[in-house]
Chimera marker file (.cmm) of the C-alpha trace (Angstrom):
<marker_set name="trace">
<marker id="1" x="0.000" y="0.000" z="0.000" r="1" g="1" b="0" radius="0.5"/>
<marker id="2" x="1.492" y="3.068" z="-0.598" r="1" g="1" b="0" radius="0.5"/>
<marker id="3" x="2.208" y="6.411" z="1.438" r="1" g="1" b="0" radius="0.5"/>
<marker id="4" x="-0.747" y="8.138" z="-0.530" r="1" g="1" b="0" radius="0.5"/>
<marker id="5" x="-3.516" y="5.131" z="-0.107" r="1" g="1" b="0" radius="0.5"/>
<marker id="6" x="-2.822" y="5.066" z="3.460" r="1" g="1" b="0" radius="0.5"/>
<marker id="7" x="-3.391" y="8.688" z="3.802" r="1" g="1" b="0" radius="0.5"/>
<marker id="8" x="-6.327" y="8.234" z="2.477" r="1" g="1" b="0" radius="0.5"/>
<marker id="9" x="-7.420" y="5.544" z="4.503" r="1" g="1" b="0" radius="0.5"/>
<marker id="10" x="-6.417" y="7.235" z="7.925" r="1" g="1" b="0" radius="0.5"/>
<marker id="11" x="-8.036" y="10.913" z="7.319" r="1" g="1" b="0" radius="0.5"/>
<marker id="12" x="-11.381" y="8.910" z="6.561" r="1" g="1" b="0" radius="0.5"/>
<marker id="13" x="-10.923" y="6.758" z="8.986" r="1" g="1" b="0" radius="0.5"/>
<marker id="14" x="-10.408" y="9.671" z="11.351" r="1" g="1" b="0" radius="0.5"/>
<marker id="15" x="-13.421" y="11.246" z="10.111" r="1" g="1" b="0" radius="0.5"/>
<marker id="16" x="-15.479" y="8.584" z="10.551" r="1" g="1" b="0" radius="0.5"/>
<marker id="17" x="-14.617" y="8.176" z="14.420" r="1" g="1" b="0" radius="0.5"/>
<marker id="18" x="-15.149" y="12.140" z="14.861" r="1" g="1" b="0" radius="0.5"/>
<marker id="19" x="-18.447" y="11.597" z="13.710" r="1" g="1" b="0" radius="0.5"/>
<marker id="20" x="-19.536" y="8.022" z="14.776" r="1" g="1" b="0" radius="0.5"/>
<marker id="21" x="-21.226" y="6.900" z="18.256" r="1" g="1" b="0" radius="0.5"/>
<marker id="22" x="-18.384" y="5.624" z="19.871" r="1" g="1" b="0" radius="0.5"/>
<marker id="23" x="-21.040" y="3.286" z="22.112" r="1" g="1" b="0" radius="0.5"/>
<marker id="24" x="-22.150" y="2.015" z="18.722" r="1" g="1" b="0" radius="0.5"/>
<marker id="25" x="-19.150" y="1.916" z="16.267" r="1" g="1" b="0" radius="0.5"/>
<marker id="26" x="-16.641" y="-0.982" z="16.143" r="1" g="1" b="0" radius="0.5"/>
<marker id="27" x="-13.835" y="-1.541" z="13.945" r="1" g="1" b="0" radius="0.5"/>
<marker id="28" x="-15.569" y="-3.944" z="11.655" r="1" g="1" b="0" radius="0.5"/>
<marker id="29" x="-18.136" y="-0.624" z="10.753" r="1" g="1" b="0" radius="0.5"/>
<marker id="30" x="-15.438" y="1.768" z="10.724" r="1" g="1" b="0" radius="0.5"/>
<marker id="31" x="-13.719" y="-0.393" z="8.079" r="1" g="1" b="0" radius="0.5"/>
<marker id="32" x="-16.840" y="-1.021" z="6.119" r="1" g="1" b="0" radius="0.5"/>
<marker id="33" x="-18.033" y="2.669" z="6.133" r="1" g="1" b="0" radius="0.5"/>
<marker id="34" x="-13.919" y="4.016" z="5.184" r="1" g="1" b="0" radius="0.5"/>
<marker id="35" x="-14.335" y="1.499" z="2.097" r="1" g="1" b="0" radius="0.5"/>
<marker id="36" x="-17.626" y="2.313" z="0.917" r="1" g="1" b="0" radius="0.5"/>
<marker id="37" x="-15.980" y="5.780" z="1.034" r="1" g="1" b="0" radius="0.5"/>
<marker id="38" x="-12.841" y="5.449" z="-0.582" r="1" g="1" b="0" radius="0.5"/>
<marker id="39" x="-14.223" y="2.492" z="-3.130" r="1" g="1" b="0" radius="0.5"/>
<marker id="40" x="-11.566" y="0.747" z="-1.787" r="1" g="1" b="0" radius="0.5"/>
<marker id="41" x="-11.236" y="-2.954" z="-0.714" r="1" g="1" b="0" radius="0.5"/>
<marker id="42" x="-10.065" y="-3.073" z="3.200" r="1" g="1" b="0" radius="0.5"/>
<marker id="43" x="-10.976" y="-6.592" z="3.828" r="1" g="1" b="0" radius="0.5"/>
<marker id="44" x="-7.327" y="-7.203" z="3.078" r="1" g="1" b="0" radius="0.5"/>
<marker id="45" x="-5.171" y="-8.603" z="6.134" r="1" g="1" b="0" radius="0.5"/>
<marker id="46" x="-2.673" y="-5.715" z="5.560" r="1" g="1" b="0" radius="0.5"/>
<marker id="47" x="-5.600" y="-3.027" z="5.217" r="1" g="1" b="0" radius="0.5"/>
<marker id="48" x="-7.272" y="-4.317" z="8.372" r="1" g="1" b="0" radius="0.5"/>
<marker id="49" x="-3.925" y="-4.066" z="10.356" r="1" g="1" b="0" radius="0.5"/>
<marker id="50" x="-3.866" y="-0.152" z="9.451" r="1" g="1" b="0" radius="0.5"/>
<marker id="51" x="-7.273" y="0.482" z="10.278" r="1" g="1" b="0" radius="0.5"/>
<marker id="52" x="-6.924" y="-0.981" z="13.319" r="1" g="1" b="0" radius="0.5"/>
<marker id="53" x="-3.869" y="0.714" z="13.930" r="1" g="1" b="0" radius="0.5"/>
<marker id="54" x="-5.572" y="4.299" z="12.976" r="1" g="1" b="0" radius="0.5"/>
<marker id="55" x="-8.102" y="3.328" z="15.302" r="1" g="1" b="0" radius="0.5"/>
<marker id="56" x="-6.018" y="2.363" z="18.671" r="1" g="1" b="0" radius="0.5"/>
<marker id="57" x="-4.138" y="5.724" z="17.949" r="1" g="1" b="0" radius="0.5"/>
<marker id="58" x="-7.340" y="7.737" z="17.645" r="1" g="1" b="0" radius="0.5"/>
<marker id="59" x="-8.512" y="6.140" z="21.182" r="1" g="1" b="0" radius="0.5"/>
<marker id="60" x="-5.299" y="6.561" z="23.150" r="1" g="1" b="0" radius="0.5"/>
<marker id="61" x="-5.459" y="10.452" z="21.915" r="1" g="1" b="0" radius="0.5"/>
<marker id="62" x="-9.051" y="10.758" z="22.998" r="1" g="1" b="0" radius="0.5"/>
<marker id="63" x="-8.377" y="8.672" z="26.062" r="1" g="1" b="0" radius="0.5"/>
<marker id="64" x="-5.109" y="11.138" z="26.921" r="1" g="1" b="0" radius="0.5"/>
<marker id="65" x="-8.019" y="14.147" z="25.984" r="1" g="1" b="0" radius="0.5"/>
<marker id="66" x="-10.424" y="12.689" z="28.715" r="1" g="1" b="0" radius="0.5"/>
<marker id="67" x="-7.421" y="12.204" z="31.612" r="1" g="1" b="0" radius="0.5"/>
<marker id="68" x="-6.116" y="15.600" z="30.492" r="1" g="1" b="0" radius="0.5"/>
<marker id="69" x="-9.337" y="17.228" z="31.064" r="1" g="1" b="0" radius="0.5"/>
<marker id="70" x="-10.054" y="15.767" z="34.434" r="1" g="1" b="0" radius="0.5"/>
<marker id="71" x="-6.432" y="16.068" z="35.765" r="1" g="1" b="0" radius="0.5"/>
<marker id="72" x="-6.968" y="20.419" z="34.501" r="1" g="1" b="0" radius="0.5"/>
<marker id="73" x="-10.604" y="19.921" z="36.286" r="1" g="1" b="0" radius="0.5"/>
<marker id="74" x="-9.276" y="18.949" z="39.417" r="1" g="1" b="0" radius="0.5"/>
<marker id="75" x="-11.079" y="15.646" z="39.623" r="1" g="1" b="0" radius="0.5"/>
<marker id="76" x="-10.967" y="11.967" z="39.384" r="1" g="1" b="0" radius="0.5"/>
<marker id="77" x="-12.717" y="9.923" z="37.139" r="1" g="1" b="0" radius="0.5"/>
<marker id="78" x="-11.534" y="6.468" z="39.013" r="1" g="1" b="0" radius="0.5"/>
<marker id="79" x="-9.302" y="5.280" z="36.645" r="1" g="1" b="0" radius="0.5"/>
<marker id="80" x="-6.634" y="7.423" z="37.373" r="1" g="1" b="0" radius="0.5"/>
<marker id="81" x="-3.555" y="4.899" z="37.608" r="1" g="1" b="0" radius="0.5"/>
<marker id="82" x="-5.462" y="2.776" z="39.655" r="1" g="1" b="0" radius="0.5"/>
<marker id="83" x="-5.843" y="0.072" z="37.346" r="1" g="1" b="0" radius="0.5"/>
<marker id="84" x="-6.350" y="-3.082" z="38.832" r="1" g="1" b="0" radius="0.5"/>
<marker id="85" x="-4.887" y="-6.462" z="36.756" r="1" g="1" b="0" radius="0.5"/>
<marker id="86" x="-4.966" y="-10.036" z="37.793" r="1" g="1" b="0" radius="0.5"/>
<marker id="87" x="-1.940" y="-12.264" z="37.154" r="1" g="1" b="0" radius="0.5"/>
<marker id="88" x="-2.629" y="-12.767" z="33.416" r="1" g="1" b="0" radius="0.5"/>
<marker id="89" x="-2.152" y="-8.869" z="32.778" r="1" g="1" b="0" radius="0.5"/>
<marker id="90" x="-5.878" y="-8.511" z="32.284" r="1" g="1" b="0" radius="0.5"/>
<marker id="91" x="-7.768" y="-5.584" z="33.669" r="1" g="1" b="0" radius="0.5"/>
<marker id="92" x="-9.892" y="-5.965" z="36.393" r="1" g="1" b="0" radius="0.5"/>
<marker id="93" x="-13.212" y="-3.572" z="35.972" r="1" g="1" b="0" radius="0.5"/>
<marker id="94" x="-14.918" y="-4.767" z="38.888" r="1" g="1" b="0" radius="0.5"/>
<marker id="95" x="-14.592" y="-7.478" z="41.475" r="1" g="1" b="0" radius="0.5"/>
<marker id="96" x="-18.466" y="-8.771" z="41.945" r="1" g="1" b="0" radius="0.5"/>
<marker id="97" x="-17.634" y="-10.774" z="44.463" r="1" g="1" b="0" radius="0.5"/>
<marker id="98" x="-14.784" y="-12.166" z="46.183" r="1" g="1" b="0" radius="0.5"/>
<marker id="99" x="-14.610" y="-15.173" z="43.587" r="1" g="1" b="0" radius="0.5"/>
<marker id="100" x="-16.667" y="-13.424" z="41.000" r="1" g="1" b="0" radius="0.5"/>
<marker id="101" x="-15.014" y="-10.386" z="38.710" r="1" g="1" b="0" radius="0.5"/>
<marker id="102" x="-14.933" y="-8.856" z="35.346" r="1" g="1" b="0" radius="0.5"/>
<marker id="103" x="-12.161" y="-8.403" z="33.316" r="1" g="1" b="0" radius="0.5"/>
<marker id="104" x="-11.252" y="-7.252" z="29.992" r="1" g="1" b="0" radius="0.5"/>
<marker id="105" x="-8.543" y="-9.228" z="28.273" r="1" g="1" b="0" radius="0.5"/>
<marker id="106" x="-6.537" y="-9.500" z="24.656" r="1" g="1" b="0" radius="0.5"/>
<marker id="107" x="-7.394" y="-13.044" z="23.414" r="1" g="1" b="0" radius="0.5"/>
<marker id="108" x="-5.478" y="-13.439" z="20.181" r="1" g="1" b="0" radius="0.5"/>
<marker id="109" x="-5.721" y="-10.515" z="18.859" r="1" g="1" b="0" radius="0.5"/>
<marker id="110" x="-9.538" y="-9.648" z="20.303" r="1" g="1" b="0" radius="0.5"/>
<marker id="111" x="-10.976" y="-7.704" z="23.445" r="1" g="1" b="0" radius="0.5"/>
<marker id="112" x="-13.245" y="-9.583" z="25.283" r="1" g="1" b="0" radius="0.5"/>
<marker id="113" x="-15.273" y="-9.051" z="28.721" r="1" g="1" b="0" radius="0.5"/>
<marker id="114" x="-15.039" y="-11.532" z="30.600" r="1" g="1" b="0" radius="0.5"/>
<marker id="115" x="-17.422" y="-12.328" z="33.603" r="1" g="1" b="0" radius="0.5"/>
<marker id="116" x="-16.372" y="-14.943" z="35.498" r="1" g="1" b="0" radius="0.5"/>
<marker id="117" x="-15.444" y="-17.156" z="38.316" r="1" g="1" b="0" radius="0.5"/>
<marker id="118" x="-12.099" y="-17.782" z="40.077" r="1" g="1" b="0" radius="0.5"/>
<marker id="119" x="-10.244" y="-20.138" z="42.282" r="1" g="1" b="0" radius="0.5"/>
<marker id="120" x="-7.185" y="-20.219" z="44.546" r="1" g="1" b="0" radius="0.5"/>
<marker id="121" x="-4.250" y="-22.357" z="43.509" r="1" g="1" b="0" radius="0.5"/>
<marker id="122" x="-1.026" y="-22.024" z="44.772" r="1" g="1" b="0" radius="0.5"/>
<marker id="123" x="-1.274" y="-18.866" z="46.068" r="1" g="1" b="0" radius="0.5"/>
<marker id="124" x="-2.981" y="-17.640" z="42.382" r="1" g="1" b="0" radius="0.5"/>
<marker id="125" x="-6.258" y="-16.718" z="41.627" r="1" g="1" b="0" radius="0.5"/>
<marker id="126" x="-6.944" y="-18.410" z="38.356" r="1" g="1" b="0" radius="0.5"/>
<marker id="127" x="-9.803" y="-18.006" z="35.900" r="1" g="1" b="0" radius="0.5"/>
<marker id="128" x="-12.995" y="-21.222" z="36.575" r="1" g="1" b="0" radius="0.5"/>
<marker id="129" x="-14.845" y="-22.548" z="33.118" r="1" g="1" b="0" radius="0.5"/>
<marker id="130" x="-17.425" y="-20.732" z="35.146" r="1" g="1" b="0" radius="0.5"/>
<marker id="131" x="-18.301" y="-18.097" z="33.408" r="1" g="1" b="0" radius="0.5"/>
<marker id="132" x="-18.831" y="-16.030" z="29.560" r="1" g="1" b="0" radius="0.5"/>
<marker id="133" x="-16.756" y="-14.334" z="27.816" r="1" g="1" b="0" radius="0.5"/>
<marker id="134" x="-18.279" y="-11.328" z="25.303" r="1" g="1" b="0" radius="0.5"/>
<marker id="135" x="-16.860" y="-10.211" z="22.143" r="1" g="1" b="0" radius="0.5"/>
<marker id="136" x="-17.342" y="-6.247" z="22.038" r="1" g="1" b="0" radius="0.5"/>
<marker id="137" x="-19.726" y="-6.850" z="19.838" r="1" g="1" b="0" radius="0.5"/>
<marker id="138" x="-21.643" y="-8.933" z="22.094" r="1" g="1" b="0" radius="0.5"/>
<marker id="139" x="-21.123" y="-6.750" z="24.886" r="1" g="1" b="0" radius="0.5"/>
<marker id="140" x="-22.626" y="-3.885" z="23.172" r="1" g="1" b="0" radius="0.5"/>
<marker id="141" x="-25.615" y="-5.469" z="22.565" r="1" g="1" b="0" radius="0.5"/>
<marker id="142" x="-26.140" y="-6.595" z="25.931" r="1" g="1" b="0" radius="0.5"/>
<marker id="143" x="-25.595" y="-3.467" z="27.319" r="1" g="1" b="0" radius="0.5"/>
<marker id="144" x="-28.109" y="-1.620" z="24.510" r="1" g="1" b="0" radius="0.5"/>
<marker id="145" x="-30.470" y="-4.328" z="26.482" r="1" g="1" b="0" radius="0.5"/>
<marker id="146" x="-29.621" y="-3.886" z="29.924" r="1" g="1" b="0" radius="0.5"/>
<marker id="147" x="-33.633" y="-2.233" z="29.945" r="1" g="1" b="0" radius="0.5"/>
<marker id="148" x="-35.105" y="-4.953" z="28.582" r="1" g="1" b="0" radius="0.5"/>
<marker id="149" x="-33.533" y="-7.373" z="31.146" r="1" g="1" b="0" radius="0.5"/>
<marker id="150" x="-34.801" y="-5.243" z="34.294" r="1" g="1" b="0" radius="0.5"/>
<marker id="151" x="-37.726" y="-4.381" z="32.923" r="1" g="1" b="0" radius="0.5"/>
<marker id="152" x="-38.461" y="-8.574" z="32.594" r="1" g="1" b="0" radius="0.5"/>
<marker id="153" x="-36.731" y="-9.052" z="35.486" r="1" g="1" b="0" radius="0.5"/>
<marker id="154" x="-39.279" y="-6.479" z="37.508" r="1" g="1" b="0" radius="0.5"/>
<marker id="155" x="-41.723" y="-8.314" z="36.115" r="1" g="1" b="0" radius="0.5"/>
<marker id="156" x="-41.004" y="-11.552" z="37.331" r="1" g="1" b="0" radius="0.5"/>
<marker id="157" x="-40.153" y="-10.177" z="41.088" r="1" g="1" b="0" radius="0.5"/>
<marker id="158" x="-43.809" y="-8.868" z="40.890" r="1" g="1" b="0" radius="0.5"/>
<marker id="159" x="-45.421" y="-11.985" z="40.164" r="1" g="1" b="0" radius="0.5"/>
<marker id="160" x="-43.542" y="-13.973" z="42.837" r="1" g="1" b="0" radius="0.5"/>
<marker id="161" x="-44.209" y="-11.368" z="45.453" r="1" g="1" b="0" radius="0.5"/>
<link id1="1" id2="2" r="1" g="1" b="0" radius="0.2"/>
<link id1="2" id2="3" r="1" g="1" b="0" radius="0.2"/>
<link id1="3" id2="4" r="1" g="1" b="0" radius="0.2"/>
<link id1="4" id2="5" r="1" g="1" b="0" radius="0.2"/>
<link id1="5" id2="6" r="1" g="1" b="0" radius="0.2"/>
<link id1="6" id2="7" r="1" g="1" b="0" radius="0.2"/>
<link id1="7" id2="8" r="1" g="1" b="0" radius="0.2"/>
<link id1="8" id2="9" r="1" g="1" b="0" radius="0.2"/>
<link id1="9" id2="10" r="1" g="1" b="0" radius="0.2"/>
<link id1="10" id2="11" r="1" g="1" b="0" radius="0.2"/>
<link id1="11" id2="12" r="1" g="1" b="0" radius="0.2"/>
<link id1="12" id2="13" r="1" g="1" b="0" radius="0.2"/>
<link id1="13" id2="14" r="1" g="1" b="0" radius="0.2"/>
<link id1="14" id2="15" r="1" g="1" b="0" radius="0.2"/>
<link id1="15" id2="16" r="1" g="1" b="0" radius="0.2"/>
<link id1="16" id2="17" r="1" g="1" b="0" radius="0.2"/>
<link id1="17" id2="18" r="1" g="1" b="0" radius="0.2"/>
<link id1="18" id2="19" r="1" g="1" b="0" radius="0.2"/>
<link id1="19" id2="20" r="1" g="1" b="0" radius="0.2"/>
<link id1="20" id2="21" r="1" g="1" b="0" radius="0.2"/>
<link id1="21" id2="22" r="1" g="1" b="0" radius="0.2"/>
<link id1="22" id2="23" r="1" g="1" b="0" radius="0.2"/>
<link id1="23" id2="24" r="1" g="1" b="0" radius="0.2"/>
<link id1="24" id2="25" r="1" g="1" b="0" radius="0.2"/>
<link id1="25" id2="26" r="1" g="1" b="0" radius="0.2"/>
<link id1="26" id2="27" r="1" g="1" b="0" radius="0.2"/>
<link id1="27" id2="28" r="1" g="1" b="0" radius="0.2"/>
<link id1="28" id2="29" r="1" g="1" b="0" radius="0.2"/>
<link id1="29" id2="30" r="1" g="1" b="0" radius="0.2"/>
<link id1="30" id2="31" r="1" g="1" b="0" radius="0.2"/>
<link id1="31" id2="32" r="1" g="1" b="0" radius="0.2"/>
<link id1="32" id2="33" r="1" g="1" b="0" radius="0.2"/>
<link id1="33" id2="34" r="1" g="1" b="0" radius="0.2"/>
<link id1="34" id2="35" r="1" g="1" b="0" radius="0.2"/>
<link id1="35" id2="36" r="1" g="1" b="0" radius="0.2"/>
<link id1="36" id2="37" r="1" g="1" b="0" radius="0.2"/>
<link id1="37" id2="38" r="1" g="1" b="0" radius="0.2"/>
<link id1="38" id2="39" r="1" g="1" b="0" radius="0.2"/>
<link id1="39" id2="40" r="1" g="1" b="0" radius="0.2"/>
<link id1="40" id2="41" r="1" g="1" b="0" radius="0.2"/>
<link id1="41" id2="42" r="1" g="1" b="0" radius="0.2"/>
<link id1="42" id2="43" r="1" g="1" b="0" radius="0.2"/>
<link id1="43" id2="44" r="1" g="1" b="0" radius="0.2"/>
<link id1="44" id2="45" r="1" g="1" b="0" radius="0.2"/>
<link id1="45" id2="46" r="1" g="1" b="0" radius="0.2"/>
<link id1="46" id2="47" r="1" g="1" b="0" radius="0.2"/>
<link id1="47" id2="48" r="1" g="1" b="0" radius="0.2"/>
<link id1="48" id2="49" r="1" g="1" b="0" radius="0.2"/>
<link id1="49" id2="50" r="1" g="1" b="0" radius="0.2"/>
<link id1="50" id2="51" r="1" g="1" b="0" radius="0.2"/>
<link id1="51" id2="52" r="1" g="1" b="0" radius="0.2"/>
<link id1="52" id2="53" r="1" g="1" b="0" radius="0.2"/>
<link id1="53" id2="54" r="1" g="1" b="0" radius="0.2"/>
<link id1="54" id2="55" r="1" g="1" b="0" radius="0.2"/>
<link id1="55" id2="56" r="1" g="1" b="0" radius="0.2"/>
<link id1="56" id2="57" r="1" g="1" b="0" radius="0.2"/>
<link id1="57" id2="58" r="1" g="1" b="0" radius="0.2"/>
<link id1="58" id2="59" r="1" g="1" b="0" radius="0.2"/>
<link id1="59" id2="60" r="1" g="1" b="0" radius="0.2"/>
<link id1="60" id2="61" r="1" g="1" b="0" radius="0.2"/>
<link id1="61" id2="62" r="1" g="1" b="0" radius="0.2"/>
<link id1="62" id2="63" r="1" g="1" b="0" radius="0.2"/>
<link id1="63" id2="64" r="1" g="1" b="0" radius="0.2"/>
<link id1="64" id2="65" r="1" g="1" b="0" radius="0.2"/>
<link id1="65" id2="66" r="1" g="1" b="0" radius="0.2"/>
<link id1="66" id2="67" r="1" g="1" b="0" radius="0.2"/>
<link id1="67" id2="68" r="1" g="1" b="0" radius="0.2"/>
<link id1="68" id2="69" r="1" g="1" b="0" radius="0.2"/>
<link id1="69" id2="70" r="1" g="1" b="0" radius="0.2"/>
<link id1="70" id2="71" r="1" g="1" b="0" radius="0.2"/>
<link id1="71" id2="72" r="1" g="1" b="0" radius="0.2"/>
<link id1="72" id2="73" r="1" g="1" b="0" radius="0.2"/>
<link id1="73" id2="74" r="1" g="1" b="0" radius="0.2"/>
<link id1="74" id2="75" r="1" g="1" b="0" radius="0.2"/>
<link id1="75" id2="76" r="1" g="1" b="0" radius="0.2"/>
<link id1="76" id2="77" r="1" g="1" b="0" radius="0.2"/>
<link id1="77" id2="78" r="1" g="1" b="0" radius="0.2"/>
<link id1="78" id2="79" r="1" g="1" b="0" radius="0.2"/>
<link id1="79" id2="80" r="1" g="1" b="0" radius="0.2"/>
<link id1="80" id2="81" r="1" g="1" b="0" radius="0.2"/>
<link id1="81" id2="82" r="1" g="1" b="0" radius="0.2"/>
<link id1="82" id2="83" r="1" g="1" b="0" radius="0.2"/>
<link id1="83" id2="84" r="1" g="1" b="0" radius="0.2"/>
<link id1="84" id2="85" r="1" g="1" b="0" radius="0.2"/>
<link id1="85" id2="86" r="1" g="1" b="0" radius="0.2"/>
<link id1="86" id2="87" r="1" g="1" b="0" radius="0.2"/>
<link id1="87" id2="88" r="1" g="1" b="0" radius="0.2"/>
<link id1="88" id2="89" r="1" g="1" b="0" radius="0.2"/>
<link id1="89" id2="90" r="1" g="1" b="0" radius="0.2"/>
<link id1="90" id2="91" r="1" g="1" b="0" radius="0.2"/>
<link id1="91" id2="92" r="1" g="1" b="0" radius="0.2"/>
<link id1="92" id2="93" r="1" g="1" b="0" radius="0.2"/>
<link id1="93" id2="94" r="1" g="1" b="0" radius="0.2"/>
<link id1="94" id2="95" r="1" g="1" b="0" radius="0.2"/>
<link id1="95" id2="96" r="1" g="1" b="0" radius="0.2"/>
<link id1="96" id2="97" r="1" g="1" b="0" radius="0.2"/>
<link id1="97" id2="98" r="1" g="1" b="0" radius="0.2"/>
<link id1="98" id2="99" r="1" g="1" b="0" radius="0.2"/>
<link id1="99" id2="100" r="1" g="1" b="0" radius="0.2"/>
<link id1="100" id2="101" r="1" g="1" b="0" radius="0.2"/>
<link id1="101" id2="102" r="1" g="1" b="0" radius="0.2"/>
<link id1="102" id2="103" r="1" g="1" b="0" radius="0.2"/>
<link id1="103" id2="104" r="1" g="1" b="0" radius="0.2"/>
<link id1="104" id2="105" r="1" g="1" b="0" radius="0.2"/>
<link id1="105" id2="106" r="1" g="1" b="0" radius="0.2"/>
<link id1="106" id2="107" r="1" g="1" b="0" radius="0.2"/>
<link id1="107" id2="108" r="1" g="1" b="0" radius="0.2"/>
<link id1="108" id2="109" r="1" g="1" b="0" radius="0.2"/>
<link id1="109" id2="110" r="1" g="1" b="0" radius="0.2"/>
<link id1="110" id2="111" r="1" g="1" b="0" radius="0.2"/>
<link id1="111" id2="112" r="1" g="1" b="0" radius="0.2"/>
<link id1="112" id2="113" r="1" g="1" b="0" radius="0.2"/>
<link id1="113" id2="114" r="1" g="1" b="0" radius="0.2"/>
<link id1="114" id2="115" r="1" g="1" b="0" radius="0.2"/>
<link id1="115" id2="116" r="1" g="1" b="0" radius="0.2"/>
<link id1="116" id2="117" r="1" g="1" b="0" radius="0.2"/>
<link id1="117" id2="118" r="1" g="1" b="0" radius="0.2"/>
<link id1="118" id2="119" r="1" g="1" b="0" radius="0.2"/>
<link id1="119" id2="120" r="1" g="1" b="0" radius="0.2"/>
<link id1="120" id2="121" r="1" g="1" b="0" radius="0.2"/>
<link id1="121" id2="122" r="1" g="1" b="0" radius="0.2"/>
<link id1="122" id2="123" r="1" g="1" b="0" radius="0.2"/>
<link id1="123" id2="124" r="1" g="1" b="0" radius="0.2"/>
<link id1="124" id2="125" r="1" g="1" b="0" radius="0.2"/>
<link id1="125" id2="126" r="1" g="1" b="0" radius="0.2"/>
<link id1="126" id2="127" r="1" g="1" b="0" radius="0.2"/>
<link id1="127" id2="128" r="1" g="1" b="0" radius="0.2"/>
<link id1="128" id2="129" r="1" g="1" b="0" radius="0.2"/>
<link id1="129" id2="130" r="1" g="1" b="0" radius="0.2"/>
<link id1="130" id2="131" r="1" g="1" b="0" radius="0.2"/>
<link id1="131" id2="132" r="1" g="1" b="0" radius="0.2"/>
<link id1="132" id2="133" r="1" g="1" b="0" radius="0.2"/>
<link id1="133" id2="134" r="1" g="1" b="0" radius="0.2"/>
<link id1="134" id2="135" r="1" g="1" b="0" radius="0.2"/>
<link id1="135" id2="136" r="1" g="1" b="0" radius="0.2"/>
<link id1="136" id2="137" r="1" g="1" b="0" radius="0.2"/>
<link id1="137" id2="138" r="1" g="1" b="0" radius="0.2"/>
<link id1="138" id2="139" r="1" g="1" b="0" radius="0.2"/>
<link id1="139" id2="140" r="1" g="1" b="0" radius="0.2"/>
<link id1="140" id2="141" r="1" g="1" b="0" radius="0.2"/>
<link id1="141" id2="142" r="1" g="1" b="0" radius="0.2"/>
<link id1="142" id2="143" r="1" g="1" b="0" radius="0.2"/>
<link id1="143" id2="144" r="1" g="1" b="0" radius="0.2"/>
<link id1="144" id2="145" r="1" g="1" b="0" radius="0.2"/>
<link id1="145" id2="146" r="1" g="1" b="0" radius="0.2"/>
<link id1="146" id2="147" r="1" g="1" b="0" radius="0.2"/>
<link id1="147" id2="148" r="1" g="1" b="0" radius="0.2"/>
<link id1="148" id2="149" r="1" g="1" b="0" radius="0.2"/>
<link id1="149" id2="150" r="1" g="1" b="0" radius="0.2"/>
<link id1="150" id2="151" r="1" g="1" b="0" radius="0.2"/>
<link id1="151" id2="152" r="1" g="1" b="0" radius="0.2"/>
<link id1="152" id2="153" r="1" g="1" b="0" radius="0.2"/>
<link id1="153" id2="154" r="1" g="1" b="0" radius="0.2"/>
<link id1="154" id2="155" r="1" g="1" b="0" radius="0.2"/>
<link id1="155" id2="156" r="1" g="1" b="0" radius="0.2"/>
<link id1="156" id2="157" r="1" g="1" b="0" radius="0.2"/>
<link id1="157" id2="158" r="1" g="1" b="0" radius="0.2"/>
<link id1="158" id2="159" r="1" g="1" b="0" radius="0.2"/>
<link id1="159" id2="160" r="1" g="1" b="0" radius="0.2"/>
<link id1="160" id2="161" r="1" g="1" b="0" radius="0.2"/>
</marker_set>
């Protein structure tokens, strides 16, 4: 690919995340959107690996945006260097309980949220079968459904009541 073509592909890639719902968007649309733009073919292995590249930069700067502007605020937003990661290098988002947490982890090549049970052995906490793992796209649609789920799950704590 040369230095022009990827030019190409990173402004509009750029200008696609600018505009898109970041709660909405995944790579997979970014790509499809940038080559319905361009008339370009991105399904290539080495086309994917810059998009995906174009798109890790543009979240680090937005993520170094958001710490800038709460470090110049004054505040915290709870993440500040207080990352939590279990023994695989995965980041821990939340313990649920003390065997119970959720993590997100790299598995080969893909983020996935992970929600799932642990055990001791050794003196490590390792990760049970117990347990799901979501792709983000997954994820996203569970959380677009959280609503549903109370709302049915209000429902059934009325009629047992």
């Amino acid at each position: 690919m040369d230095s022009e073509t990827r030019e190409k592909i990173k402004k509009t890639v750029r200008e696609l995340l600018e505009e898109a719902d970041m709660n909405e968007m995944t790579e997979y649309k970014i790509r499809q959107l940038a080559s319905k733009r361009l008339e370009l073919d991105l399904s290539e292995s080495k086309c994917k690996a810059y998009v995906r590249h174009v798109v890790n930069a543009f979240l680090e700067e937005q993520k170094a945006k958001q710490e800038e502007e709460v470090e110049e605020a004054g505040g915290d937003d709870n993440n500040n260097n207080n990352n939590e990661f279990d023994d695989d290098g995965d980041l821990i988002i939340c313990r649920l309980s003390d065997k119970r947490r959720v993590t997100l982890q790299d598995f080969r090549g893909k983020n996935l949220i992970s929600i799932r049970e642990y055990y001791k052995k050794d003196g490590k906490e390792l990760p049970s079968s117990k347990g799901i793992s979501l792709t983000e796209e997954q994820w996203s649609t569970l959380r677009k459904n959280i609503p549903n789920i109370e709302k049915a799950v209000r429902k059934m704590e009325s009629h047992t009541m």
